[in-house]
C-alpha distance (Angstrom), angle and dihedral (degrees) to the residues before:
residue distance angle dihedral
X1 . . .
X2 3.76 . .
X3 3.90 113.3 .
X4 3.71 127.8 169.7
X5 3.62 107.4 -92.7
X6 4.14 118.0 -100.5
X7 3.34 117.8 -135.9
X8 3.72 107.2 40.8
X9 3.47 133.7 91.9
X10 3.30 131.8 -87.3
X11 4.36 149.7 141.4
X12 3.33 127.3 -102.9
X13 3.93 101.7 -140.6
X14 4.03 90.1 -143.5
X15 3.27 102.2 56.0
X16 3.70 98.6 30.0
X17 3.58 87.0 -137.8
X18 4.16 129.6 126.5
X19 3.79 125.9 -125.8
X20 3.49 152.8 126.9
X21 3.46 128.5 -75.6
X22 4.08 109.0 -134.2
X23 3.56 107.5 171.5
X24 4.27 145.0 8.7
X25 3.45 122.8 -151.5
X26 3.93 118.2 -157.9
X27 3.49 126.0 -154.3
X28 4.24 128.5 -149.5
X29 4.22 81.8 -101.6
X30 3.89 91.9 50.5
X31 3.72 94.8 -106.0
X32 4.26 105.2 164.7
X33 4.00 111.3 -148.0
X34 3.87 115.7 -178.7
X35 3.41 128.0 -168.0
X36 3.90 116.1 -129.8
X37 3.31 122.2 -154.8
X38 3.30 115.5 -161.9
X39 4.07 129.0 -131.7
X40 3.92 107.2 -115.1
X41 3.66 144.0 63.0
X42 3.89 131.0 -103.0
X43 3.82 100.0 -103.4
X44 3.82 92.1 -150.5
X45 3.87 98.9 65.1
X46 4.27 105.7 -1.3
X47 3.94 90.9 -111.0
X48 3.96 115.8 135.5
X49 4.30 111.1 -86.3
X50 4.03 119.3 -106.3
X51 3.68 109.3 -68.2
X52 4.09 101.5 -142.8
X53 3.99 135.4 -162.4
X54 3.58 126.1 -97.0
X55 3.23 145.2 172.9
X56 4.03 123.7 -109.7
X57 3.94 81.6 -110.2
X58 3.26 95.2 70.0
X59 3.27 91.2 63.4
X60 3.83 128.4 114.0
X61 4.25 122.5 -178.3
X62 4.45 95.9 -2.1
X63 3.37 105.7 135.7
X64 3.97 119.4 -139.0
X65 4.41 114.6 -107.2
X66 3.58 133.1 -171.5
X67 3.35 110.2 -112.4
X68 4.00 133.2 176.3
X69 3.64 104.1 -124.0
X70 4.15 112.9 178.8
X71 4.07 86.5 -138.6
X72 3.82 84.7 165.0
X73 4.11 90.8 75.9
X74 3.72 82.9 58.1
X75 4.23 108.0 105.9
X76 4.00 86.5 13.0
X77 3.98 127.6 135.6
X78 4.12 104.1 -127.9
X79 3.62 140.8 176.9
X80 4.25 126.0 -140.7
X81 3.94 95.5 -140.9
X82 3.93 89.1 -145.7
X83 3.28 106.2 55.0
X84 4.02 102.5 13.0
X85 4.13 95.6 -127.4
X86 3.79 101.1 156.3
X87 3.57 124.7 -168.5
X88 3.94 150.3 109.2
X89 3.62 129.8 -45.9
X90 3.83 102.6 -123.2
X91 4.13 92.8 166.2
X92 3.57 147.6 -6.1
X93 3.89 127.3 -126.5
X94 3.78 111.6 -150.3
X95 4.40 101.5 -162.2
X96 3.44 123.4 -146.0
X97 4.15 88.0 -109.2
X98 3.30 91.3 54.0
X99 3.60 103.5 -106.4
X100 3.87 113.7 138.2
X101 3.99 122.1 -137.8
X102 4.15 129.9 -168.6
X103 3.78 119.9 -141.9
X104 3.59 100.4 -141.1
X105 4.20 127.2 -160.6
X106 3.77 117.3 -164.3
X107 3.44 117.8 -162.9
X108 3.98 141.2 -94.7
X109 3.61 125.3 12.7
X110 3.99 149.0 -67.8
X111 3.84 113.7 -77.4
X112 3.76 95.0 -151.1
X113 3.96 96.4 41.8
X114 3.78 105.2 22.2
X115 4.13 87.9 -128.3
X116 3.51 128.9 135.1
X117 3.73 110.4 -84.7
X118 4.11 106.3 -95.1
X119 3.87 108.3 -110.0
X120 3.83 122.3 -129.7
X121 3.28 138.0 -148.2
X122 4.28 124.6 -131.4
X123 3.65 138.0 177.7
X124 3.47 110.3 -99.3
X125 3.72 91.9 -118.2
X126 3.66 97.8 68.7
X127 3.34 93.5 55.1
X128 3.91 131.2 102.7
X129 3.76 122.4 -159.0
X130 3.99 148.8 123.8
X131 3.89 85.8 -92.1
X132 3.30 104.7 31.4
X133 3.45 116.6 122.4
X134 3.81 111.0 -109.7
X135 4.09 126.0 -143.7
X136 3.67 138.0 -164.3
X137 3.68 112.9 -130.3
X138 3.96 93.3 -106.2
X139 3.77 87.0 50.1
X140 3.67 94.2 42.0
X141 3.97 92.0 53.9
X142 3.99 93.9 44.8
X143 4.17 89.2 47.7
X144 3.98 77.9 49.4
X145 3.79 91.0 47.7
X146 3.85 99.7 41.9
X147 3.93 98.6 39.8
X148 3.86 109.7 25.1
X149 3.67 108.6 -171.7
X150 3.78 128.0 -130.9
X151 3.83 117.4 -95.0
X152 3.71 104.4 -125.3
X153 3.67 111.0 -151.5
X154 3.43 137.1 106.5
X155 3.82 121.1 -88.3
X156 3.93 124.2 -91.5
X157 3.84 106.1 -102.0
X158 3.82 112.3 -173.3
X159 3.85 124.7 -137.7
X160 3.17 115.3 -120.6
């Protein structure tokens, strides 16, 4: 499928402002939403300003890629084989490495607060399904190698 490419450089035609575009998220209907990170600092503390979502038509100079999306996971019932969350794929998250993650829904809702169960988001490598793509262990630890995924958990904050 033919994405704009992450990476580069581009404006967001909204906000007038120029950034980078870091990572599309595809939804079951195609939908494309990249995140923009815009050029800049926070002026309070020197850390790098909110990155937000947009839309592809937001999008002013990104150039369209090929990219090798596994759109078949998309609708499927899947398992993370560390924790054993199962659930649907609702979307794919293409990062800017390269790595490729699954938003995943399980079913039914919280016993303590009667709310939908919060959805989570995996590598696609952790995951066990019919249409999951499956690796040999050389291929696994080159995929590893050549498109580390993000670690997503919340910073260490020390007790004082």
């Amino acid at each position: 499928m033919k994405l704009l490419k992450l990476g580069t450089i581009v404006r967001d035609m909204a906000t007038r402002l120029y950034g980078m575009l870091t990572h599309v998220q595809i939804a079951k209907d195609g939908s494309e939403f990249y995140n923009f990170q815009p050029k800049g600092l926070n002026l309070e503390d020197g850390t790098p300003v909110k990155g937000i979502w947009v839309t592809h038509d937001r999008i002013c100079d990104g150039k369209r890629v090929d990219v090798d999306m596994p759109m078949e996971l998309l609708g499927t019932v899947v398992e993370d084989l560390a924790s054993g969350y199962k659930g649907t794929v609702t979307s794919l998250t293409l990062h800017i490495d390269g790595c490729i993650h699954a938003l995943v829904q399980a079913s039914g809702r919280s016993k303590k607060t009667g709310n939908a169960v919060e959805s989570c988001d995996f590598d696609i490598r952790r995951l066990k399904g019919k249409k999951v793509p499956v690796f040999t262990e050389p291929e696994l630890k080159k995929s590893i190698l050549d498109r580390p995924s993000p670690i997503l958990t919340e910073a260490y904050t020390p007790r004082v």
